[in-house]
N, C-alpha and C positions, 0 to 999 in steps of 0.2 A: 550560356548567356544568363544576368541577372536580370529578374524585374528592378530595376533601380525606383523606379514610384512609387511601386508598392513597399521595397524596403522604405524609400523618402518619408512614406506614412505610416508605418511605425514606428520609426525611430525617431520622427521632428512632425508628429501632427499636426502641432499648433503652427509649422511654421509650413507644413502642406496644405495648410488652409487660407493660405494667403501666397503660393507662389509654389513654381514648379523645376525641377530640377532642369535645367537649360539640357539643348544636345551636347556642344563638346562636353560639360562636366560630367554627362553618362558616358560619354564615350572615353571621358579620362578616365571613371572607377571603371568602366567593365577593362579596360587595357592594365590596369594596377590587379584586378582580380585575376585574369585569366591570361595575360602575356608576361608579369611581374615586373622586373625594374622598367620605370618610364618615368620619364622627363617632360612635366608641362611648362610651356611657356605661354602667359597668360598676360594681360594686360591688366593695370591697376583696377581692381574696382568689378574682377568678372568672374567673383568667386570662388575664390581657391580652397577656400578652407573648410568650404562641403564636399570637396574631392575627398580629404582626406579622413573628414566628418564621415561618411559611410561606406568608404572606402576600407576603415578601419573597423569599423561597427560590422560590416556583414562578412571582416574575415574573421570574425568571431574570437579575434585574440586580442592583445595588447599591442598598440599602436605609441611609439616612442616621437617625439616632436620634438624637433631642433629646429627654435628661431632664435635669432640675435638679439631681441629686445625683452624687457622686464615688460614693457607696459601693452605689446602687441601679444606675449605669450599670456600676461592675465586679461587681455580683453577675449581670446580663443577660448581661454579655460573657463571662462563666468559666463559665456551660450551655451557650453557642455553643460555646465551643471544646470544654467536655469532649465535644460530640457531633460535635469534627472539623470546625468550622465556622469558618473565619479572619473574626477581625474588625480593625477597628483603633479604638481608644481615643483619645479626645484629652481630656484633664483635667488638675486642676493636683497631680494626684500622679505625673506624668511632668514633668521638667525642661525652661524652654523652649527647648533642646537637642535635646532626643531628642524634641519634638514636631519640630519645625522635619525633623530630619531623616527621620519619619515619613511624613511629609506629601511632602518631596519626593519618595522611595522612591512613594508613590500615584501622585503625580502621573507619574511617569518609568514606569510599569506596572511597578514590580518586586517591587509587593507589592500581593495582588488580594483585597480582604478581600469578602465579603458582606454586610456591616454594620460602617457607623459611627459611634461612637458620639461624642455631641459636645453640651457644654453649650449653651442658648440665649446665653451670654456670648460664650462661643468662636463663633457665627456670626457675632454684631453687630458685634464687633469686633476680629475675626482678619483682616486684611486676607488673610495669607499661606493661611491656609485657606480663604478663601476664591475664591481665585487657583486652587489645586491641583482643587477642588472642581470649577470652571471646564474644566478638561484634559479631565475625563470625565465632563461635565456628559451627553452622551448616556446613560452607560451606569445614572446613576441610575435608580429606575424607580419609586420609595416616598420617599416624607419620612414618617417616625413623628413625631409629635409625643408625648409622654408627659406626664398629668399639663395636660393643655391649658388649663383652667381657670386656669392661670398667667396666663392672654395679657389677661384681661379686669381691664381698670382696677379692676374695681367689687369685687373681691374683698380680703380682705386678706390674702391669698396672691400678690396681683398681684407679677410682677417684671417690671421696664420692659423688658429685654430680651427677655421672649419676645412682645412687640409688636412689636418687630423682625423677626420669622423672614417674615414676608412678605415685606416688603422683601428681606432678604437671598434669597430666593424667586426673586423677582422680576429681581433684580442678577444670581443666576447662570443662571436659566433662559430670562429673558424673558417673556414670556404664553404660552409654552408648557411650564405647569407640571409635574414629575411629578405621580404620584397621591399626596394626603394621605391618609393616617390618623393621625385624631386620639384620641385617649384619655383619657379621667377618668372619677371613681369620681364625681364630685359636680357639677352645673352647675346652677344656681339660673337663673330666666328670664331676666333679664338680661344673665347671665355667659355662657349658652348662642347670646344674640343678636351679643354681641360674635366668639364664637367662628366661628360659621358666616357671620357676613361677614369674616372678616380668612381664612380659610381658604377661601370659597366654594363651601361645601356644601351641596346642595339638600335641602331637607327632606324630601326620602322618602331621603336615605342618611344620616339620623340615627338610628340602631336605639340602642334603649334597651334593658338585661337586664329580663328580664318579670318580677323579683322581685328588688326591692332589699330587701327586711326580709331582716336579718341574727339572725333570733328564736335562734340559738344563742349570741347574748349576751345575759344578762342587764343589762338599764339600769337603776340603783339612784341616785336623784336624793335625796342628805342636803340640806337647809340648815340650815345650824348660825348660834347665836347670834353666836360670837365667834370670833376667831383661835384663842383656845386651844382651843375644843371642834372646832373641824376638824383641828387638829393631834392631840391623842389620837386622833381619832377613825383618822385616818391610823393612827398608830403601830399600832392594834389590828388593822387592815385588814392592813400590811403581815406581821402575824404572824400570824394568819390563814390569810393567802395565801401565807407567805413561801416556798414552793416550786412555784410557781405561775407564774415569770418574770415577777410584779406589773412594771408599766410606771406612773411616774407623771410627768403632764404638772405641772408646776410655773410655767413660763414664764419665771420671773425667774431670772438666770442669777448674779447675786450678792448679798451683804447676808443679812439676816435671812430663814428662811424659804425660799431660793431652790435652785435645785439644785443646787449646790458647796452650803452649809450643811447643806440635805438629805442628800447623801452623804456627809459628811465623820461626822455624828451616829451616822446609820445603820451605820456599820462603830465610832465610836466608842465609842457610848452601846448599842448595841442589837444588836450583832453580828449584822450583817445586810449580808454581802458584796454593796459597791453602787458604782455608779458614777456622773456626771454626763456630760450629753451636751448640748451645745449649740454654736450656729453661730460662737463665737468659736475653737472649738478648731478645729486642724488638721485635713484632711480625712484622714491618718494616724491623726490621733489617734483620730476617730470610726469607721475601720474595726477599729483595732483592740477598741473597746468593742463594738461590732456584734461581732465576732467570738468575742470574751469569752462573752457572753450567748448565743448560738447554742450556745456548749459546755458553758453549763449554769458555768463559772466566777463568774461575777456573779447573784447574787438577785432585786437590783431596780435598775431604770434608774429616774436621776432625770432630764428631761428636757423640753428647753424644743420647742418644737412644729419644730422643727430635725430631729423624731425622727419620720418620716413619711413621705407619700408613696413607697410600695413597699417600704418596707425590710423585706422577709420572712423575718422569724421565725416560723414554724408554730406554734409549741406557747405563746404567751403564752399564760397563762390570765388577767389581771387586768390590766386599764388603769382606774389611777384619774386621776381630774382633783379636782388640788387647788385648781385656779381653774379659774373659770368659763371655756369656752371663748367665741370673739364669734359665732359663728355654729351653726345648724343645722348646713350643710356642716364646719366646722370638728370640730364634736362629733362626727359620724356617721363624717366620714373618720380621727379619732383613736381614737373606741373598735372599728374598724373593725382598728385593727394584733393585736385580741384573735381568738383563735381563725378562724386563715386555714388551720387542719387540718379547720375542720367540728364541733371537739368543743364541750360547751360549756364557757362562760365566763362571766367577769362584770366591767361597766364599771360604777365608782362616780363618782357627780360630787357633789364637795363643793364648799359655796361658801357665802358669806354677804352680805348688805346689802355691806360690805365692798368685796367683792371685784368688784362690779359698780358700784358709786362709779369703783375702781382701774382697771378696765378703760376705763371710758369714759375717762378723763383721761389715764392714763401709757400705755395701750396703744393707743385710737383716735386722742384726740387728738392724743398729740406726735408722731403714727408720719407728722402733714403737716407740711410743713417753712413758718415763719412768715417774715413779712416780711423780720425782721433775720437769719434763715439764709439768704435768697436774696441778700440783700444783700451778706454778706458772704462768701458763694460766689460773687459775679459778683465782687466785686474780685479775691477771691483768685485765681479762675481766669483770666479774660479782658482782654485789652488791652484801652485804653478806645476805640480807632479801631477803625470798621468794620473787614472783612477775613480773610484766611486766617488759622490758628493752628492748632497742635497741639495735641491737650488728655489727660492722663493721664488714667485710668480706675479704675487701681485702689486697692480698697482706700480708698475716701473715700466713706464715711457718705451728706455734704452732697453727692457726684454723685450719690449714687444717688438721694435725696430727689429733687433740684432739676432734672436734666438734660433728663428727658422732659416737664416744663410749658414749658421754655424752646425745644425743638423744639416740640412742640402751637400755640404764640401765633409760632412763626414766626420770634422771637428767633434761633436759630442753627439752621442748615442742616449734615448731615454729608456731606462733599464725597469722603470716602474714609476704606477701616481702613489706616492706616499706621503709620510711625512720626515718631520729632524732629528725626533728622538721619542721614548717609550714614555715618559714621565707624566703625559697625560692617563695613564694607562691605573685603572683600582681593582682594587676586588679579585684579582685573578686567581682561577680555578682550574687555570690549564697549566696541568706538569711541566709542558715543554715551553713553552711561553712564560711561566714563572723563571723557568732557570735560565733562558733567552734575557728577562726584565732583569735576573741579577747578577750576571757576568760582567757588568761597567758600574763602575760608579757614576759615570756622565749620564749613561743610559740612549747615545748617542745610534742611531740606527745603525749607520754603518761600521761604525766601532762593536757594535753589537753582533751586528753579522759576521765579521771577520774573527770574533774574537772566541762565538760558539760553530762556527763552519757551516751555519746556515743561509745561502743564499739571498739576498737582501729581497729580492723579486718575490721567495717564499716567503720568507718572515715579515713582509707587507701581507700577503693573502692568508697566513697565518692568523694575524690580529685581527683580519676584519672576520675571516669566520667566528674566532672567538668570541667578538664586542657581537655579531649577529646570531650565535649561540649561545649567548649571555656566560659564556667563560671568561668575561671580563667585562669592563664598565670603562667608560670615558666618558667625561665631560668634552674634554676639547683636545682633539688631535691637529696639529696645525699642519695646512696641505704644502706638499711639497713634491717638487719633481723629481727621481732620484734618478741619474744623468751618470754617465762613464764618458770623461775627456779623454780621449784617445790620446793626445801627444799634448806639449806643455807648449804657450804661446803659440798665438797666428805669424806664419812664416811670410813671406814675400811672396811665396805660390798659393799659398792660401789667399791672401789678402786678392791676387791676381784673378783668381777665380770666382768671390767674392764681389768685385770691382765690375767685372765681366754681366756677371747676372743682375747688378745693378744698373750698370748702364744701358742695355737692353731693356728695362723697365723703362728705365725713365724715359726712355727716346717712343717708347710705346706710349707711354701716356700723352706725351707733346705731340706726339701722332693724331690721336684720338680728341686732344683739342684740336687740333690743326683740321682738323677732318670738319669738327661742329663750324668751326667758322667757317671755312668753304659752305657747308649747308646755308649758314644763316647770310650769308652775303650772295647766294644764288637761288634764294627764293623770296619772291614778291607779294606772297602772301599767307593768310593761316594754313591754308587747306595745301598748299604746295608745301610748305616748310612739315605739317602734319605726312605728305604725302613720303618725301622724302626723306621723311626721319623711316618710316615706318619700311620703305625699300631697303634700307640699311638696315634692320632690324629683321630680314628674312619675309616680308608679308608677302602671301601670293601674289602677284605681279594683277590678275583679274579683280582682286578685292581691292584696289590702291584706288580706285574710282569709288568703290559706293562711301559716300560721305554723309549719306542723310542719312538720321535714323528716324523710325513708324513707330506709331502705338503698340504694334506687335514685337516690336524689340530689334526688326530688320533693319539691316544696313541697304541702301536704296543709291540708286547712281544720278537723280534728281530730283527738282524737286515739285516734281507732276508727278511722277512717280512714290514720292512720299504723298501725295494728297489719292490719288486711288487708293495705295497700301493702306489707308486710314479709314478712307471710304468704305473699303472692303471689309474690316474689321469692325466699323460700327454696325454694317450691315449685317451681321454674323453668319456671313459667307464661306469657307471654308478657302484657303488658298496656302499655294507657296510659293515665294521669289526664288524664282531663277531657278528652279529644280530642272536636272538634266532629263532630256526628253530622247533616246536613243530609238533608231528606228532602223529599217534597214539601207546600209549606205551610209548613213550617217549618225549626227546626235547635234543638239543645241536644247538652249536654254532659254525658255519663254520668259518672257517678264514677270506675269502669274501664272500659273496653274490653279482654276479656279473650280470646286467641285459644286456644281449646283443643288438645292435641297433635293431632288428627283435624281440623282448621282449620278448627272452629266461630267465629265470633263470636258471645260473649255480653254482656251489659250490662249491669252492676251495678252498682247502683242503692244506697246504704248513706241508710236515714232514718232521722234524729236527729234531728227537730225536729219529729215528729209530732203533734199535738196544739194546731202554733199555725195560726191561720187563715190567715193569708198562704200559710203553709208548704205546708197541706194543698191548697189551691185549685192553686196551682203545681204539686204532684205528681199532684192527678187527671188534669191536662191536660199532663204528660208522659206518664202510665200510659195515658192513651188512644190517644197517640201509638206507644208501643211497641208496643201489643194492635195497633193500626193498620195500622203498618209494618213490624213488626219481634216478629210473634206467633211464641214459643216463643224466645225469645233475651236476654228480661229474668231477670234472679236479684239480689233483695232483701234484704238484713239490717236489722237494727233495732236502735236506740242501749238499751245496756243490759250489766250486769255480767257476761253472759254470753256476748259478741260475741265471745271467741277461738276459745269451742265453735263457735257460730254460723259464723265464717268458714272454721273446717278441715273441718266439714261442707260448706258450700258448695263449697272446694279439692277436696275427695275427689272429688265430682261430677263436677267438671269435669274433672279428670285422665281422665277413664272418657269425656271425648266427645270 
């Protein structure tokens, strides 16, 4: 076992001087230290990114980080360093210049960072990092995954790349992996099946937060007749709220209604300093609206679900959803960006007949790529002869749709991350690699390769040890996938199988709305709709009642019970909720366990539900238990308008044993 405090205070002082490592997040590093691959599933706002902060730091090596966002992996990377902590960045808000020379500086040891941080794109298909990667494949010791729930097809958060990171795993470690830690706020059964076999994690190192009800947000479910009555009803909302950092999910990113029309009004019509954020703008662009809104410059964010996954803002008070989100996970993890300080808040979800017609059609359906898209993605992409190619990656919609059904059926195989041709290539000092560079006039990779007998997979690992053992020089090698098409055109059996794995998606995702509606139309309030999401999302069945939360950070199951928990804590009493009490014959769980200054244990016992039959039977046969085992160490109160008296008489007492 590790001290985890004591390392906390070495390694983040300044931040051990104001707060303390919670239990589950020691009990996440010591299960990442000493059992290896594990899978946390955590709730918005409860920490994550210190599991993996000394997690990585006390295994004394280089800890690799895979999130999905430019503006979430430089918000991680700039706490590392303000606490002295070298990392190195690879994203596309650095030029691929200054990665390229990044990378080689790692690779050559002349720059030794802690933590790397690196898209699931940049592993798939960065040949060169993944080369460098290779140099000091020992000294890794952590792969973080963030946001894991990416990996599984079944989501519509899926991105085909981070189905990749095993592979890539696999490419630089061999089967002898480092330790995974994996991370998400949300994993639905199937998405959590996917995860723990593509990372191979054994199910006792899947620890789950013991309390995902987020009850300091209010859930406020409108459905409205028509377009125009959810749009007043918005406008009312956002003034209302308008000082409140109101967050509104929109999804559609142009036309009528969308988030560019949303903000444009908002500052025109209604003077309501606002912004749009969505995944077509630059990753510049989007940090500077992130950084806007953090200073309290911007009002309200208009914003398509591009607006998520860890991007911490503490003080939102107000996420509305102007369209129906498609899932449970979806909703939970979006009104989950509200109140990540603790305080409370409130998520509205408006929506109509409407908007769940719209979802199904332009958001489930078209988000599969049809027949005539695959069709006219294979001509455009691919030669019609079997064989090697190089294929571009970026920046095209239809690969992103098309590429990973056409590896799944076996259609193309990827043979290496490289590039199209040698021509970026100067200076070179390597015999074998010179006469590789003058065998073509084109200079074309795979013409190259066939044309001196050297293996295309080699003669990509070839250049980059050269360019990382300065036996050559590039300015710019442009990235590229280099793919073997097994047979020429998609057949009828292809397209069928194809067709198959499509349709099974999509009927899962219609599922998964179909699911949230039933929720939202069979529960009548926040704390049931909160209760009920969160039974769906695995919460222990015991924890689905405590809804309050205490000064001490406890989840509490009322709210007499939150007023002693607070009592107790101002009194600087020593105690803990619910802690199991095992005796012989049995076990239960007192309400407190309270240790008085003279280190009495006492047991108290708070009854609010006296009078129901159930209720009363369960507490005789605790009360005998006490009288039993534990005679003169029970102390009672009882539900009623006078329980603050009731509880500072009991504190007095106790202070005195």
């Amino acid at each position: 076992m590790y001290n985890i405090s004591e390392q906390f205070e070495y390694y983040f002082p300044s931040w051990a001087a104001a707060m303390t490592v919670r239990p589950f997040q020691e009990k996440a590093i010591q299960n990442v230290l000493m059992h290896g691959n594990t899978l946390c599933i955590m709730p918005t706002g409860s920490g994550k990114s210190l599991i993996y902060y000394l997690s990585g730091l006390i295994s004394g090596g280089i800890t690799i980080v895979i999130s999905p966002l430019v503006a979430l992996i430089d918000e991680q990377e700039q706490k590392l360093r303000d606490q002295g902590i070298e990392t190195l960045v690879l994203h596309s808000g650095l030029t691929a210049e200054k990665q390229f020379l990044l990378l080689k500086q790692f690779a050559q040891k002349k720059i030794n960072p802690k933590f790397i941080f690196a898209s699931p794109e940049k592993l798939a298909t960065d040949g060169f990092f993944e080369y460098c990667i290779k140099c000091r494949k020992d000294e890794i010791k952590i792969i973080t995954i963030d946001e894991v729930h990416c990996v599984s097809q079944w989501g519509m958060q899926f991105r085909p790349f981070y189905a990749e990171i095993p592979a890539f795993i696999s490419s630089v470690f061999g089967d002898l992996w480092p330790k995974i830690l994996a991370l998400t706020a949300t994993l639905n059964p199937r998405e959590l099946a996917d995860v723990v076999a593509a990372f191979q994690i054994k199910t006792e190192n899947i620890l789950k937060y013991p309390q995902f009800i987020r009850s300091e947000i209010s859930l406020k479910v409108v459905k409205c007749v028509n377009e125009d009555e959810k749009e007043e009803k918005l406008w009312s909302l956002l003034e209302i709220h308008k000082h409140e950092k109101p967050l509104v999910y929109v999804y559609r990113v142009k036309g009528g209604r969308s988030v560019e029309d949303f903000s444009y009004r908002a500052n025109q019509d209604h003077q309501i300093k606002s912004a749009f954020f969505h995944g077509e703008m630059s990753a510049k662009e989007r940090q500077e609206i992130i950084a806007k809104f953090k200073r309290n410059e911007i009002d309200v964010i208009f914003a398509t679900n591009a607006f998520g996954m860890g991007i911490d803002i503490s003080d939102i008070r107000t996420v509305i959803h102007y369209w129906i989100p498609e899932s449970v996970e979806q909703y939970y993890q979006e009104v989950g960006r509200a109140a990540r300080d603790g305080i409370a808040s409130n998520a509205y979800l408006l929506y109509s007949e409407k908007n769940i017609a719209v979802r199904r059609k332009n958001f489930i359906d078209k988000s599969f790529p049809d027949k005539e898209t695959f069709a006219k993605f294979y001509a455009r992409t691919f030669k019609s002869q079997p064989g090697l190619q190089t294929l571009p990656y970026f920046d095209d919609e239809d690969t992103a749709k098309c590429l990973h059904y056409l590896i799944a059926i076996g259609l193309i195989k990827i043979v290496a991350k490289g590039f199209g041709d040698l021509r970026g290539l100067s200076n070179i000092k390597d015999a074998e690699l010179y006469r590789v560079y003058n065998a073509t006039r084109t200079k074309n990779l795979i013409s190259s390769s066939k044309k001196t007998g050297m293996p295309t997979d080699k003669l990509v690992d070839h250049v980059y040890d050269a360019l990382v053992h300065d036996r050559a020089q590039t300015k710019k090698l442009d990235k590229r996938l280099v793919i073997e098409l097994t047979k020429a055109g998609i057949c009828d059996e292809d397209w069928i199988q194809i067709e198959s794995q499509i349709s099974e998606k999509r009927q899962y995702r219609h599922d998964l709305l179909d699911y949230f509606l039933y929720v939202l139309s069979n529960t009548t309030n926040s704390i049931e709709l909160h209760q009920e999401i969160c039974r769906y999302l695995g919460s222990d069945k015991d924890n689905l009642n405590k809804i309050y939360s205490t000064l001490k950070g406890d989840m509490v199951r009322s709210k007499s019970e939150v007023i002693i928990a607070n009592m107790l804590y101002h009194s600087g009493l020593e105690y803990v909720y619910e802690k199991e009490l095992v005796f012989e014959g049995g076990q239960m769980r007192p309400d407190f366990t309270v240790t008085t200054p003279k280190g009495r244990i006492i047991y108290w016992e708070h009854l609010g539900l006296l009078g129901t039959e159930n209720y009363d039977e369960t507490w005789l046969i605790k009360k005998r238990a006490y009288d039993s085992h534990y005679p003169g160490q029970l102390e009672v109160t009882y539900e009623g308008a006078t329980i603050s008296t009731s509880a500072a008489q009991k504190i007095d007492a106790l202070l005195q044993m």
